[in-house]
C-alpha positions, 0 to 999 in steps of 0.5 A: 686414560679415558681418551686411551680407552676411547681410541682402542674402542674405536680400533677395536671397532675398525678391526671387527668391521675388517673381519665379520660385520659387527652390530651397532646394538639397534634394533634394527640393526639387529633385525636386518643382521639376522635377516641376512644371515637367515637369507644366506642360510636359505640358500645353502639349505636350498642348494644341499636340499637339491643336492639330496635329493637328486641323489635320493632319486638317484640311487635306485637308478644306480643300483640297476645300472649295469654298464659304468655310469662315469665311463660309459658311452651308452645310453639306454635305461629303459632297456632290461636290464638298464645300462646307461653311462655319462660320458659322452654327455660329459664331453659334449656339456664340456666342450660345446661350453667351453667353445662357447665361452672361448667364442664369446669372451673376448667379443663381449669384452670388446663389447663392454670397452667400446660402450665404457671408453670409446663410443660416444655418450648417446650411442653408450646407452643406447648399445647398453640398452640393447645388449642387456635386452639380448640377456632377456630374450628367451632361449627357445627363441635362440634355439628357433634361430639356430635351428631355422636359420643358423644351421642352414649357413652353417653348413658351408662354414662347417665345410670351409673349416673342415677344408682349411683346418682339417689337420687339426683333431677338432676340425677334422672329419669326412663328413662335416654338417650343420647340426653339430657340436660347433653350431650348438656352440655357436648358439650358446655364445651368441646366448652368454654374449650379452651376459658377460658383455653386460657384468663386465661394462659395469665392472669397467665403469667402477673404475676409479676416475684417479687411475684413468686420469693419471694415466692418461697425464701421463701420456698413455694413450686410450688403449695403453691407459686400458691395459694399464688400469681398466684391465687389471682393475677388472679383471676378477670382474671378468672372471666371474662373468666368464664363469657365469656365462659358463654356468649359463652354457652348461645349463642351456636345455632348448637352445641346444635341444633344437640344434644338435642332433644325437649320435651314440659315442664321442666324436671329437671332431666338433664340425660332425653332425651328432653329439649331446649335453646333460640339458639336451638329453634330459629334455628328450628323454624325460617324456618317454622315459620309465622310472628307471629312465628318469631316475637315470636323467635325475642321475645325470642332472646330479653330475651337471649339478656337481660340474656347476659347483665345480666351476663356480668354485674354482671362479670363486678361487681365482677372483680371491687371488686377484684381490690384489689388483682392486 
């Protein structure tokens, strides 16, 4: 009887450590429990804090609006009466974010292959050394970069694109030029390379070494035993990496400030000069901006708080449904 109360304790112990983490009844066991579940408390009370009162500073602004704030194109909140709207920020956040990440992905994924499974020990942490030293560098450095050196060639790739592709809506245009949406893309990617190259290096050397020897005992070769075992086991790494090199991009303020020029209305051909993000405008507008003004700006950095926990949810999401592959 004993030893049978002995082995479902330690079952029932097993199915409690599947589930929620159960505490050993030592004290500092306790402690810590309770310091980590204060600490994830924390964190939602800070992000709902954020969350109320961007939308307390808000609504005033609203209120006063006369022009539709989903919809509208116009920005003028300092105007009597006021009449600004986010849908031209909304597209141009959207968009240069995704060219971003689109841009980067698969390069930093490359990146982080090359430095995992190809190059030679020596040259691995040297290159991994370099690209997490990218991930630190100031983004008004980026945006010097961009706006100093970038944007004068790419003026002749904006042209040459517009020449080749210009039967395509997105490349389309008569007037192609250097400070637009696709060069403020360009920077971004150039930012969020570094980050998603980085996260996923480390996801592909948590590789089990067995799946890795296996195939190749198998007689796959280097490439074949990636995509049979690195890829699938790290693709929820990759995921998320995205995501927040995504994240990264949306948020983005003096880099894309310093490049893109403003231009009233949606243009969705990217290679014109003009365009605008939520992070951009906030940074141009606040210093002259009345109280209706900046409550306007905090009502449009709402919108880009809400698009962020957008996005990192449905990132959440779609790692949950790849569990299976780890």
């Amino acid at each position: 009887m004993t030893s049978e109360t002995g082995v479902e304790a330690r079952a029932g112990t097993r199915d409690g450590a599947a589930g929620a983490p159960m505490s050993t009844g030592r004290a500092g066991d306790r402690i810590f429990a309770g310091a980590a579940r204060g600490s994830a408390l924390t964190v939602l009370a800070i992000v709902a804090a954020i969350g109320t009162f961007l939308v307390w500073k808000a609504i005033p602004a609203l209120q006063a609006n006369e022009a539709s704030f989903l919809t509208g194109q116009e920005w003028n909140p300092n105007a009597q009466p006021p009449r600004f709207g986010i849908a031209q920020l909304a597209f141009g956040t959207v968009m240069s974010s995704l060219l971003a990440m689109l841009m980067a992905t698969p390069v930093a994924i490359g990146i982080a292959l090359f430095i995992s499974f190809y190059s030679p020990r020596r040259l691995a942490s040297g290159l991994g050394y370099v690209v997490d030293l990218l991930a630190a560098v100031p983004s008004i450095v980026y945006g010097l970069w961009g706006l100093i050196f970038l944007s004068r060639h790419m003026d002749e790739v904006s042209r040459f694109l517009n020449a080749a592709f210009g039967w395509f809506p997105l490349f389309g245009g008569d007037s192609p030029g250097k400070n637009s949406l696709f060069t403020a893309s360009v920077v971004l990617a150039i930012m969020i390379l570094p980050i998603i190259s980085s996260i996923s290096r480390e996801v592909f050397l948590q590789v089990p070494r067995s799946h890795i020897e296996a195939a190749l005992a198998l007689g796959a070769t280097r490439w074949e035993m990636i995509r049979m075992s690195v890829l699938p086991y790290g693709r929820s790494g990759m995921i998320g990496a995205s995501m927040l090199g995504l994240g990264r991009a949306m948020g983005e303020t003096i880099a894309v400030a310093m490049v893109l020029t403003f231009v009233p209305g949606i243009n969705w051909h990217i290679l014109e000069n003009g365009g605008s993000t939520f992070a951009s405008n906030i940074a141009n507008s606040f210093a002259e901006a009345t109280s209706t003004g900046r409550g306007a700006l905090i009502a449009s950095g709402l919108v880009l708080f809400v698009i962020t926990l957008i996005v990192n949810m449905a990132a959440r999401a779609v790692v949950a449904r790849r569990k299976e592959f780890v």
